[in-house]
N, C-alpha and C positions, 0 to 999 in steps of 0.2 A: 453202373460203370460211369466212370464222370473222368475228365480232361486236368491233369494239373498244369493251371496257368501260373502267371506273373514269376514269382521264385520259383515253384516245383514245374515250372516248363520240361517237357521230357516224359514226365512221371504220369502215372493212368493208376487209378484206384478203381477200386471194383469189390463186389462181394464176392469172394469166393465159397462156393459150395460144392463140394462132391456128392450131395444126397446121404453120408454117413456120420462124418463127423460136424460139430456147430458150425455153421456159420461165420465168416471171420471176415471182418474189414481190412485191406492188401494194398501196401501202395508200390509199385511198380515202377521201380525207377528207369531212367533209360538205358542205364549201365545192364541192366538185365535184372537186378540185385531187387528181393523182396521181402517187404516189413510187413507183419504182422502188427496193425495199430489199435485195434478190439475184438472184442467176439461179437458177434452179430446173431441175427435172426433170418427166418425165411422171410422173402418180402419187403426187406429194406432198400429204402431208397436213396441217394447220396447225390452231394452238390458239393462240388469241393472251392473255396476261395484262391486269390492270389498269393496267400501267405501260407497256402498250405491247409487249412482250418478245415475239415469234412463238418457238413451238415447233416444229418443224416436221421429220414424218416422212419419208426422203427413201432412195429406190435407190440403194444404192453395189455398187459391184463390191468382191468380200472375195476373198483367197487367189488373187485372179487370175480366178479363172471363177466363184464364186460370186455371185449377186445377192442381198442381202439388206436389209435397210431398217434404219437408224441416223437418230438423233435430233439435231438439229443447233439451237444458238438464234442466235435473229437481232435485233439491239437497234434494234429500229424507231425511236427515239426522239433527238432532238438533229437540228444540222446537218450531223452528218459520219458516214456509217455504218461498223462495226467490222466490217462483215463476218460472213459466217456462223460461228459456233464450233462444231466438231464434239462430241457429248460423248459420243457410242459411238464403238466399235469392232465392227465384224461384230457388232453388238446381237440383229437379227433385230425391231426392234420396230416394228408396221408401222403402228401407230397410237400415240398418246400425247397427252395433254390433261396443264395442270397442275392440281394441285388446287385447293383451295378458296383459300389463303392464299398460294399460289405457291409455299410451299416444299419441295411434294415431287411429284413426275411421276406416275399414273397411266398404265400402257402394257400394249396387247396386245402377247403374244410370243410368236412361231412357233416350237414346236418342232415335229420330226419327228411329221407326225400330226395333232396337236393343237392349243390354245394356252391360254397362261397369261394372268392378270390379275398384274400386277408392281407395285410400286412403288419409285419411285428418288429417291435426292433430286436437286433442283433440277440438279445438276452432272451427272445422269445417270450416278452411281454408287451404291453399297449399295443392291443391287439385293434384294429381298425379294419371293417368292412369293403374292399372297394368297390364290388359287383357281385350282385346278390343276386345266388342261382336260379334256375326256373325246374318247375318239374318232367318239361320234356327235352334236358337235354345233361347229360351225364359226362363229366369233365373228368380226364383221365390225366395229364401230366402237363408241366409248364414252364417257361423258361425267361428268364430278364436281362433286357437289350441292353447292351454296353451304354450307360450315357444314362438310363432309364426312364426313356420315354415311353417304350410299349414294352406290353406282355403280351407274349405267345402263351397261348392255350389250343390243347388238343382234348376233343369231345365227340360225345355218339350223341346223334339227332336224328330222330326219325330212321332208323335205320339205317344211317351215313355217316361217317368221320367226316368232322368240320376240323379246320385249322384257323382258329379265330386270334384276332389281336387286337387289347387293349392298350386304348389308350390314356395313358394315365390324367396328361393335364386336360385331355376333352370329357374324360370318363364317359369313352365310347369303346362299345363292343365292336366288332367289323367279322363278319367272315372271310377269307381270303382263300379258302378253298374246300368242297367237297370229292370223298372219293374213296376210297378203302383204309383200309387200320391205319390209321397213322399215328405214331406219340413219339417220347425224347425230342421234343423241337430245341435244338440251340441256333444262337444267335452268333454270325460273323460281319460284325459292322450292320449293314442293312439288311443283307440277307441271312433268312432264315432258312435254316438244316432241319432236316426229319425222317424217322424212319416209317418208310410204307409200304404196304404188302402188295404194291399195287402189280400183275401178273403170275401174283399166286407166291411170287419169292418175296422176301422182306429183301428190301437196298434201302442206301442214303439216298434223298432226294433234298433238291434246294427251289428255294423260291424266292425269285429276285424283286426288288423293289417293281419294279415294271408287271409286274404278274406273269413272269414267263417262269413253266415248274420245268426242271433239268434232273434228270436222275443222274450223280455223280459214283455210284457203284456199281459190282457187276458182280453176283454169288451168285454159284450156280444150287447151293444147296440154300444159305441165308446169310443175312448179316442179324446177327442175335443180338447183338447190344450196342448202341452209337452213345460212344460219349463226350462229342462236341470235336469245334473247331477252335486247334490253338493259332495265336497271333502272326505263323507264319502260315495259316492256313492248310495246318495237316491236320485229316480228321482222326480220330481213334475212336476204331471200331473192332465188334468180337465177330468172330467169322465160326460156321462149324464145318470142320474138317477132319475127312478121316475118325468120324469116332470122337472128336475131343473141339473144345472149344479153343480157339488160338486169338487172340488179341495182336492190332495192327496196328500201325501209324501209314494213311493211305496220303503219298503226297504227287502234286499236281491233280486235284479233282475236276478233270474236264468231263464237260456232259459229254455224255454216251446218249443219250433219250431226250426230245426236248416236246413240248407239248406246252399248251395255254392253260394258266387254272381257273377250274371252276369255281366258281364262291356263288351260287344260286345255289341258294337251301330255301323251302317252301317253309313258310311258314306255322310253325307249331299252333297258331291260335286260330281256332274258329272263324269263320266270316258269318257274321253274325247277320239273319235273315234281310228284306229287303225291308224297308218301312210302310208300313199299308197307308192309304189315303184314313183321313179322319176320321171318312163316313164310316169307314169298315170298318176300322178301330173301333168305333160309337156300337156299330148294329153289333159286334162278337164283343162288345162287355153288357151289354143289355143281356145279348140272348148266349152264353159263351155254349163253344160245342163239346157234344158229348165226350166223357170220358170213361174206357171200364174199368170199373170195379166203384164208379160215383154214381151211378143214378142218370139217371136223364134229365137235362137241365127243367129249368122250371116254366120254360116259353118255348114256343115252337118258331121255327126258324121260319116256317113261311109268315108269320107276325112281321118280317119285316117288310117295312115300307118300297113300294116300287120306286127304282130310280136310285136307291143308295146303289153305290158302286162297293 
Protein backbone atom coordinates (compact mmCIF):
# COMPACT_ATOMS: atom_id res chain seq x y z
CA UNK A 1 0.00 0.00 0.00
CA UNK A 2 1.79 3.20 -0.69
CA UNK A 3 0.22 7.18 -0.25
CA UNK A 4 -0.28 9.23 -3.66
CA UNK A 5 1.58 12.57 -3.08
CA UNK A 6 2.40 15.91 -5.06
CA UNK A 7 -0.23 15.47 -8.21
CA UNK A 8 -2.16 12.20 -7.36
CA UNK A 9 -2.68 13.74 -3.50
CA UNK A 10 -6.10 11.87 -2.63
CA UNK A 11 -5.24 8.64 -4.41
CA UNK A 12 -3.90 5.24 -2.29
CA UNK A 13 -2.42 2.34 -4.54
CA UNK A 14 -2.19 -0.93 -3.16
CA UNK A 15 -1.95 -4.51 -4.27
CA UNK A 16 -5.03 -5.94 -4.47
CA UNK A 17 -5.46 -9.65 -3.92
CA UNK A 18 -8.44 -11.81 -3.01
CA UNK A 19 -6.44 -15.08 -2.74
CA UNK A 20 -8.26 -16.39 -6.34
CA UNK A 21 -7.74 -14.24 -8.97
CA UNK A 22 -3.80 -12.48 -10.08
CA UNK A 23 -2.82 -10.15 -8.31
CA UNK A 24 -3.31 -6.59 -9.66
CA UNK A 25 -1.80 -3.09 -9.08
CA UNK A 26 -5.03 -0.43 -8.00
CA UNK A 27 -5.01 3.08 -7.81
CA UNK A 28 -7.75 4.50 -5.59
CA UNK A 29 -8.63 7.64 -6.36
CA UNK A 30 -10.46 9.98 -3.79
CA UNK A 31 -13.46 10.21 -5.86
CA UNK A 32 -14.03 6.53 -4.77
CA UNK A 33 -13.29 5.60 -8.67
CA UNK A 34 -10.68 2.48 -9.37
CA UNK A 35 -7.95 1.92 -12.00
CA UNK A 36 -6.64 -1.11 -12.62
CA UNK A 37 -2.67 -0.19 -13.78
CA UNK A 38 -1.02 -4.01 -13.90
CA UNK A 39 -1.18 -7.32 -13.05
CA UNK A 40 0.85 -8.12 -10.21
CA UNK A 41 2.26 -10.85 -8.14
CA UNK A 42 2.02 -12.23 -4.43
CA UNK A 43 4.58 -10.35 -2.54
CA UNK A 44 4.94 -7.16 -4.31
CA UNK A 45 6.17 -4.19 -2.96
CA UNK A 46 5.28 -0.48 -4.19
CA UNK A 47 6.43 3.20 -3.64
CA UNK A 48 4.54 5.41 -5.45
CA UNK A 49 6.28 9.18 -6.62
CA UNK A 50 4.89 12.81 -6.87
CA UNK A 51 3.90 12.50 -10.57
CA UNK A 52 2.27 9.48 -10.01
CA UNK A 53 5.07 6.84 -11.21
CA UNK A 54 4.63 3.31 -9.01
CA UNK A 55 7.87 1.66 -8.31
CA UNK A 56 7.22 -1.52 -7.56
CA UNK A 57 9.33 -4.54 -6.02
CA UNK A 58 8.14 -7.76 -7.74
CA UNK A 59 9.29 -11.98 -7.95
CA UNK A 60 10.54 -13.06 -11.07
CA UNK A 61 12.05 -16.33 -11.74
CA UNK A 62 16.13 -15.77 -12.79
CA UNK A 63 18.41 -18.53 -14.64
CA UNK A 64 15.22 -20.70 -14.77
CA UNK A 65 14.96 -21.87 -11.01
CA UNK A 66 16.12 -19.06 -9.30
CA UNK A 67 13.47 -16.60 -7.34
CA UNK A 68 14.52 -13.34 -6.84
CA UNK A 69 12.93 -9.70 -6.72
CA UNK A 70 13.59 -6.98 -9.54
CA UNK A 71 12.21 -3.51 -9.72
CA UNK A 72 9.81 -2.75 -12.39
CA UNK A 73 8.00 1.20 -12.93
CA UNK A 74 4.64 1.50 -13.76
CA UNK A 75 3.39 5.08 -15.21
CA UNK A 76 0.04 5.35 -13.47
CA UNK A 77 -0.68 8.54 -15.00
CA UNK A 78 -2.63 9.57 -18.56
CA UNK A 79 -5.65 7.67 -20.33
CA UNK A 80 -3.61 4.96 -21.82
CA UNK A 81 -1.25 2.69 -19.62
CA UNK A 82 2.60 1.81 -20.94
CA UNK A 83 2.70 -1.01 -19.11
CA UNK A 84 5.16 -2.25 -16.62
CA UNK A 85 8.98 -1.41 -17.49
CA UNK A 86 11.20 -3.76 -16.11
CA UNK A 87 14.54 -2.05 -15.11
CA UNK A 88 16.49 -5.06 -13.22
CA UNK A 89 17.58 -8.00 -14.18
CA UNK A 90 18.06 -10.89 -11.50
CA UNK A 91 18.59 -7.56 -9.22
CA UNK A 92 17.74 -9.45 -5.98
CA UNK A 93 16.19 -6.03 -4.75
CA UNK A 94 13.24 -6.91 -2.55
CA UNK A 95 12.31 -3.62 -1.42
CA UNK A 96 13.07 -0.08 -3.03
CA UNK A 97 11.42 3.43 -2.39
CA UNK A 98 12.52 6.42 -4.68
CA UNK A 99 14.08 9.11 -3.02
CA UNK A 100 13.47 12.57 -2.17
CA UNK A 101 13.37 14.19 -5.77
CA UNK A 102 12.66 11.17 -7.71
CA UNK A 103 15.77 10.97 -9.18
CA UNK A 104 17.67 8.24 -7.65
CA UNK A 105 16.05 4.59 -6.14
CA UNK A 106 16.84 3.78 -2.58
CA UNK A 107 16.80 -0.42 -2.38
CA UNK A 108 17.51 -3.28 -0.03
CA UNK A 109 19.63 -6.17 -1.62
CA UNK A 110 19.88 -9.67 -0.76
CA UNK A 111 22.87 -10.97 -0.79
CA UNK A 112 24.17 -14.37 0.41
CA UNK A 113 23.62 -13.90 4.10
CA UNK A 114 23.15 -10.61 4.47
CA UNK A 115 21.79 -7.29 2.92
CA UNK A 116 23.00 -4.13 1.44
CA UNK A 117 21.40 -0.37 1.48
CA UNK A 118 22.02 0.53 -2.49
CA UNK A 119 21.44 3.22 -4.54
CA UNK A 120 20.36 3.34 -8.20
CA UNK A 121 19.39 5.86 -10.44
CA UNK A 122 15.97 6.34 -11.50
CA UNK A 123 16.61 3.79 -14.50
CA UNK A 124 17.58 1.24 -11.91
CA UNK A 125 21.22 1.27 -13.08
CA UNK A 126 24.67 2.63 -11.50
CA UNK A 127 24.04 0.67 -8.87
CA UNK A 128 26.26 2.12 -5.63
CA UNK A 129 26.69 0.51 -2.16
CA UNK A 130 25.96 2.62 0.73
CA UNK A 131 25.99 0.27 3.93
CA UNK A 132 27.09 -2.90 3.68
CA UNK A 133 25.08 -5.51 5.84
CA UNK A 134 26.32 -7.62 8.69
CA UNK A 135 25.30 -11.30 9.41
CA UNK A 136 23.47 -10.55 12.66
CA UNK A 137 21.13 -8.44 11.62
CA UNK A 138 18.13 -8.88 8.94
CA UNK A 139 16.77 -5.70 7.25
CA UNK A 140 13.02 -5.90 6.32
CA UNK A 141 11.82 -2.44 4.82
CA UNK A 142 12.84 1.36 4.25
CA UNK A 143 11.96 4.58 3.57
CA UNK A 144 13.60 8.32 2.14
CA UNK A 145 13.29 11.69 4.13
CA UNK A 146 11.91 14.43 2.13
CA UNK A 147 15.10 16.57 1.47
CA UNK A 148 17.29 13.22 1.70
CA UNK A 149 19.34 13.29 4.42
CA UNK A 150 18.48 10.11 6.15
CA UNK A 151 17.12 6.68 5.53
CA UNK A 152 14.96 4.79 7.75
CA UNK A 153 15.42 1.12 7.95
CA UNK A 154 13.54 -1.37 9.73
CA UNK A 155 15.39 -4.79 11.07
CA UNK A 156 15.50 -7.98 13.38
CA UNK A 157 18.71 -8.19 15.65
CA UNK A 158 19.07 -10.43 18.17
CA UNK A 159 15.66 -11.23 18.58
CA UNK A 160 14.35 -7.47 18.58
CA UNK A 161 13.06 -4.98 15.79
CA UNK A 162 15.48 -2.06 15.53
CA UNK A 163 14.38 1.14 13.79
CA UNK A 164 17.67 2.34 12.66
CA UNK A 165 18.53 5.72 10.40
CA UNK A 166 21.12 6.50 8.11
CA UNK A 167 22.66 9.04 7.51
CA UNK A 168 23.70 9.70 4.19
CA UNK A 169 26.38 12.66 4.25
CA UNK A 170 28.02 11.13 7.78
CA UNK A 171 27.37 7.43 6.37
CA UNK A 172 26.31 6.73 9.75
CA UNK A 173 23.99 3.91 10.90
CA UNK A 174 22.08 5.03 14.35
CA UNK A 175 19.62 2.88 16.08
CA UNK A 176 16.69 4.89 17.34
CA UNK A 177 14.66 2.46 18.76
CA UNK A 178 14.16 -1.30 19.92
CA UNK A 179 10.89 -3.33 20.51
CA UNK A 180 8.55 -5.49 18.65
CA UNK A 181 7.54 -6.03 14.72
CA UNK A 182 7.96 -2.98 13.35
CA UNK A 183 8.25 -2.07 9.33
CA UNK A 184 6.58 0.57 6.47
CA UNK A 185 8.66 3.39 8.24
CA UNK A 186 7.39 6.75 6.29
CA UNK A 187 8.74 10.02 6.60
CA UNK A 188 6.65 13.45 7.74
CA UNK A 189 9.23 16.24 7.62
CA UNK A 190 11.34 14.93 10.70
CA UNK A 191 9.24 12.60 12.00
CA UNK A 192 9.19 9.31 11.26
CA UNK A 193 5.63 6.81 11.04
CA UNK A 194 5.72 3.04 11.52
CA UNK A 195 3.70 0.13 11.89
CA UNK A 196 4.09 -2.01 15.28
CA UNK A 197 2.76 -4.84 16.86
CA UNK A 198 3.52 -3.36 20.02
CA UNK A 199 0.50 -4.93 22.58
CA UNK A 200 -0.12 -7.80 20.58
CA UNK A 201 -2.29 -5.38 17.99
CA UNK A 202 -0.53 -3.85 14.87
CA UNK A 203 -1.20 0.48 15.14
CA UNK A 204 0.67 3.42 13.51
CA UNK A 205 3.19 4.60 15.73
CA UNK A 206 5.43 7.96 15.35
CA UNK A 207 8.72 9.05 16.48
CA UNK A 208 9.70 12.54 17.02
CA UNK A 209 12.79 14.15 16.49
CA UNK A 210 13.26 14.39 20.24
CA UNK A 211 12.95 10.54 20.73
CA UNK A 212 9.53 10.69 22.25
CA UNK A 213 7.56 7.35 20.50
CA UNK A 214 3.52 8.37 20.30
CA UNK A 215 1.12 5.73 18.95
CA UNK A 216 -1.19 7.67 16.68
CA UNK A 217 -3.84 4.61 16.09
CA UNK A 218 -6.25 2.74 17.72
CA UNK A 219 -7.57 -1.01 16.11
CA UNK A 220 -9.14 -2.96 17.98
CA UNK A 221 -8.55 -6.01 15.62
CA UNK A 222 -5.18 -4.37 13.38
CA UNK A 223 -4.12 -1.85 11.13
CA UNK A 224 -2.90 -4.22 8.20
CA UNK A 225 -1.21 -2.02 5.99
CA UNK A 226 0.27 1.85 6.56
CA UNK A 227 0.92 3.65 3.51
CA UNK A 228 2.37 7.04 4.73
CA UNK A 229 1.71 10.41 5.45
CA UNK A 230 0.47 12.98 2.91
CA UNK A 231 1.47 16.67 3.01
CA UNK A 232 -1.54 17.76 4.97
CA UNK A 233 -0.65 15.18 7.40
CA UNK A 234 -3.51 12.41 6.89
CA UNK A 235 -2.16 9.01 7.23
CA UNK A 236 -3.62 6.00 4.83
CA UNK A 237 -3.99 3.14 6.25
CA UNK A 238 -5.87 -0.62 5.80
CA UNK A 239 -7.79 -1.63 8.70
CA UNK A 240 -9.60 -5.44 9.10
CA UNK A 241 -13.08 -5.13 9.55
CA UNK A 242 -15.95 -7.32 9.77
CA UNK A 243 -14.38 -10.00 7.56
CA UNK A 244 -12.91 -7.56 4.86
CA UNK A 245 -10.01 -5.32 4.65
CA UNK A 246 -11.28 -1.38 4.24
CA UNK A 247 -8.69 1.32 3.46
CA UNK A 248 -8.76 4.87 5.43
CA UNK A 249 -7.54 8.36 5.28
CA UNK A 250 -7.10 8.90 9.34
CA UNK A 251 -6.93 12.84 9.79
CA UNK A 252 -5.86 14.78 12.93
CA UNK A 253 -3.42 11.87 14.28
CA UNK A 254 -3.09 12.96 18.02
CA UNK A 255 -1.21 10.53 20.27
CA UNK A 256 -3.46 8.18 22.13
CA UNK A 257 -0.02 6.40 23.91
CA UNK A 258 3.13 8.19 24.65
CA UNK A 259 6.30 6.53 25.86
CA UNK A 260 10.32 7.23 25.46
CA UNK A 261 12.20 5.11 22.80
CA UNK A 262 14.45 2.76 23.35
CA UNK A 263 17.60 2.52 20.92
CA UNK A 264 19.87 0.29 23.42
CA UNK A 265 20.41 -2.91 21.18
CA UNK A 266 23.46 -5.08 22.67
CA UNK A 267 25.84 -5.64 20.67
CA UNK A 268 26.02 -8.43 18.01
CA UNK A 269 30.06 -8.81 18.28
CA UNK A 270 31.84 -10.72 20.77
CA UNK A 271 33.89 -9.12 23.54
CA UNK A 272 36.84 -10.48 22.79
CA UNK A 273 38.83 -12.06 25.90
CA UNK A 274 41.00 -9.97 28.60
CA UNK A 275 44.78 -9.64 27.53
CA UNK A 276 47.03 -11.90 29.62
CA UNK A 277 50.38 -10.40 31.11
CA UNK A 278 53.41 -11.38 28.73
CA UNK A 279 54.65 -13.74 31.22
CA UNK A 280 51.52 -15.94 30.67
CA UNK A 281 51.35 -15.39 27.20
CA UNK A 282 55.39 -16.65 27.16
CA UNK A 283 54.72 -19.85 29.57
CA UNK A 284 51.12 -21.05 27.25
CA UNK A 285 53.18 -20.78 23.96
CA UNK A 286 56.10 -22.74 25.19
CA UNK A 287 54.00 -25.25 27.13
CA UNK A 288 50.28 -24.67 25.23
CA UNK A 289 47.47 -26.63 27.01
CA UNK A 290 45.87 -29.64 26.32
CA UNK A 291 43.39 -30.26 23.69
CA UNK A 292 41.08 -33.50 22.86
CA UNK A 293 41.29 -35.16 20.18
CA UNK A 294 45.50 -33.72 19.90
CA UNK A 295 47.53 -35.47 22.12
CA UNK A 296 49.14 -34.12 25.10
CA UNK A 297 51.41 -31.24 24.56
CA UNK A 298 54.99 -32.10 24.44
CA UNK A 299 56.13 -30.19 28.16
CA UNK A 300 54.60 -30.52 31.25
CA UNK A 301 53.19 -27.55 32.73
CA UNK A 302 54.69 -27.88 36.11
CA UNK A 303 58.23 -27.15 33.85
CA UNK A 304 57.15 -23.74 34.35
CA UNK A 305 59.24 -21.40 36.01
CA UNK A 306 58.17 -20.12 39.64
CA UNK A 307 57.11 -16.68 39.92
CA UNK A 308 55.69 -16.38 36.11
CA UNK A 309 52.24 -14.93 36.67
Amino acid sequence: MADGKGTNSGALYAIADDGITEPRLQRYAADGGVRTLARSRIGTRIDVRGDGVVLASQMEICNGHDVYFDLYRIEAGGANLAGPKRLTQCGRYFRAVWGSDGSAIFALKHVPGKQHLVRLDERGGNEQVLLHGTDDVQWTDLAAMPGGQRIAITGKRENKFVLYEFYLALQSLQARHAGPVMHSPHYQGGTLYFLSGGGNVYNVWRLTPPGLLERVTHAHTAVTAFGGVDDSGQLALATLSQGQFRMHRLRGANPLETSQAQAEVASATPTPPPRLPWKARLAIALCPPWHPGRGFPSCSRTATPSGWV
